[in-house]
N, C-alpha and C positions, 0 to 999 in steps of 0.2 A: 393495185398499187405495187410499184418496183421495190419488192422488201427483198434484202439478201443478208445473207450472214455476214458478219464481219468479226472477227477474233470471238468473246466469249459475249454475243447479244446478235442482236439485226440492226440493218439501217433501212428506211425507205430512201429507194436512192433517187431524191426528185428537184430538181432545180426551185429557186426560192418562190417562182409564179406558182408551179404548182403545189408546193406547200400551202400557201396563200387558200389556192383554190381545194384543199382537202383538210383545211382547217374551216372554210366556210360549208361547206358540205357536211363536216363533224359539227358544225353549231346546227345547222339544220337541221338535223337528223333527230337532235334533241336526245342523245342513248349516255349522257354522262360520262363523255370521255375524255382521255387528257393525249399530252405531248412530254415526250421527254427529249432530251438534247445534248446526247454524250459526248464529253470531252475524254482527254485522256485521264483527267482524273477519276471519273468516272468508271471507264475500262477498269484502272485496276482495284478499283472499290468493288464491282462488280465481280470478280475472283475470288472476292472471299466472304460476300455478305449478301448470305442466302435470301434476305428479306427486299434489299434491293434488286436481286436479281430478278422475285419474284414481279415489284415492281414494275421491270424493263416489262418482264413476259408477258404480262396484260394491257401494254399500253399501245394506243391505238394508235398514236404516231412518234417514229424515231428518227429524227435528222441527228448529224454528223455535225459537233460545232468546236470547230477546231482543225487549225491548217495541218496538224500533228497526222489527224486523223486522215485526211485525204493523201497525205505522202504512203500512211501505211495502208490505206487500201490501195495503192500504184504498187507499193512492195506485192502485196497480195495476190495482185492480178483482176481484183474487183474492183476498177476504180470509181471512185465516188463522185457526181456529178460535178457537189459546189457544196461547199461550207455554210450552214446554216446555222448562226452564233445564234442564242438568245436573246443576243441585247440588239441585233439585226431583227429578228422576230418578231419581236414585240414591237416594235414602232409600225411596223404592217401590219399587225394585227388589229392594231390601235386604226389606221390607215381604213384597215377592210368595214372596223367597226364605223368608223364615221359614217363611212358611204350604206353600207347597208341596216345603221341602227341599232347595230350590239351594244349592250351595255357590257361594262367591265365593275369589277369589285378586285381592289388590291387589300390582300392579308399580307401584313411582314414588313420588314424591314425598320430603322430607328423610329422612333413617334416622329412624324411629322415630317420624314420623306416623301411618303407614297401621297400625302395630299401636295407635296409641291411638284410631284411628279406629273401626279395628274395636272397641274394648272401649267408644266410647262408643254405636257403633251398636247392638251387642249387648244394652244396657240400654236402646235405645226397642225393638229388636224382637227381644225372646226367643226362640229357636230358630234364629237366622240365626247359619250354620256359615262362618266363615272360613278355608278348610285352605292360607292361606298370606299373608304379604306378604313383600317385597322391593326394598329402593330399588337400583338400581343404580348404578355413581359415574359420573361423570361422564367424556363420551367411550364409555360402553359400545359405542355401537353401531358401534362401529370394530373393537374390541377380538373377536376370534373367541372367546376363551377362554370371554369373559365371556357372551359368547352363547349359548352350549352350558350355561353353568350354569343361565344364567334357562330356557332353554329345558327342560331337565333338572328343573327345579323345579317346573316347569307340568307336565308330563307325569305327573311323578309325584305328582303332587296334585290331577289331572283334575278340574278346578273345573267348575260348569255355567256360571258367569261370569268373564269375565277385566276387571276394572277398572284402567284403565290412566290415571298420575295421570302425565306426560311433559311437559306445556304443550301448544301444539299451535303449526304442526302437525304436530309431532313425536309426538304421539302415537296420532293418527291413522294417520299414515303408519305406526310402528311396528308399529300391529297390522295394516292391511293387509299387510306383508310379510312378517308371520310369521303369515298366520291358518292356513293348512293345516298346518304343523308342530305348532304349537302343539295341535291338534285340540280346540278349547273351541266351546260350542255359541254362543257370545255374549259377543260384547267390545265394548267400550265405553272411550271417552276421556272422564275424568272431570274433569280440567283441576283447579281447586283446590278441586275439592268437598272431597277429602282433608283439605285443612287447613283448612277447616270444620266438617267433620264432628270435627275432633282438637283445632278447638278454639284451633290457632296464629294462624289470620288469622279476625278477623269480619265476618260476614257482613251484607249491609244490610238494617234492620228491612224488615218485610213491606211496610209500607206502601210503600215507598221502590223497591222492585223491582215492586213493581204500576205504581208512576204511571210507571215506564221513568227513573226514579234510580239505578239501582244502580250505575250507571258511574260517576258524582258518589261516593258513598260510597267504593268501590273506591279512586279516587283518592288521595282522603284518606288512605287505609290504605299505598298507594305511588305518592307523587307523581311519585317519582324513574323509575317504568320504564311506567307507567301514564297519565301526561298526554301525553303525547308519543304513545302509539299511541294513542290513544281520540285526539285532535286530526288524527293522518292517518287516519287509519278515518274522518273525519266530511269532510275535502274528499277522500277520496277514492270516497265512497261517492255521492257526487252525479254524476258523470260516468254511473257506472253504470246508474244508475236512470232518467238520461233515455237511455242506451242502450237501455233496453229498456221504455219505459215511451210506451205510442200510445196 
């Protein structure tokens, strides 16, 4: 695999077919492994929080999801193939699962998104099997009881995918600590693809995530939790870059 460095993590630097085709080779393989999918917020979360970091270091696949990210690996001199968002991700995966029979299990997101997710996923891709969702309440991961249920619900519903809608990087971190328990062949943090795909929050036309808009749009949709982290991800992301940037 094409993995290279990029500021403080890696990227596998692979167009979205091949993605595609090393995410179906990770469910095959059956060894418990996930995807992670840095944005720029991510970068600079990863600067300072050893636990996420830890996260990146183990994960067995890392695409680049964000136009942000591809100008700075041009700055770099490593440039990055193509932008592989999340909320792009996921619907091919869902895609790969029809045709070849993967099941999926959604954890996260409000009560009662991830089931209308899956019913609108179902109607673009016929035959893709959902054997579960489950939002958890809030505080779960403190909660021991509550742990053993969700846990309990994964095992017994042996998904080939475990899509985890948490925020981040809560939900990154989550499936790192629980990926051997769990025993899923492939997890992934979905972030709010979930309520896109269901339809609660929209998403920014095509055009507008191609020319590296969609954080502009985004906004719009919540100014209130949204201008304020996109505004320190933008001075905080320039320290970085000339850290590592010769």
């Amino acid at each position: 695999m094409a993995r290279i460095d990029f500021l403080n993590t890696q990227i596998d630097n692979l167009t979205m077919n091949e993605v595609i085709q090393a995410v179906d080779q990770l469910i095959q393989n059956k060894k418990k492994s996930y995807v992670v999918t840095p944005n720029l917020d991510h970068i600079v979360i990863l600067e300072k929080d050893n636990e996420f970091a830890e996260v990146y270091q183990n994960a067995d696949l890392i695409v680049a999801d964000g136009k942000p990210l591809i100008w700075i690996s041009r700055l770099l001199k490593k440039p990055i193939k193509e932008k592989i968002s999340g909320s792009d991700l996921f619907p091919k995966i869902c895609e790969l699962s029809a045709k070849k029979g993967y099941t999926i299990f959604i954890m996260g997101a409000a009560d009662g998104v991830a089931g209308k997710a899956a019913e609108n996923i179902k109607k673009k891709y016929p035959g893709v099997r959902f054997v579960g969702t489950y939002s958890p309440p809030i505080g779960f991961e403190k909660n021991i009881n509550e742990l053993s249920v969700m846990k309990k619900m994964v095992l017994e519903a042996k998904p080939d995918i475990l899509a985890v809608s948490l925020g981040s990087p809560k939900g990154e971190k989550f499936i790192y600590h629980h990926l051997e328990e769990y025993n899923v062949p492939l997890s992934i943090s979905i972030g709010a693809t979930i309520d896109f795909e269901a339809g609660t929050v929209k998403r920014a036309p095509k055009w507008m995530s191609e020319a590296g808009l969609e954080w502009l749009f985004r906004i719009t949709q919540d100014p209130k939790r949204l201008a304020k982290r996109y505004w320190k991800d933008a001075k905080s992301i320039v320290p970085i870059i000339k850290k590592y940037y010769k």
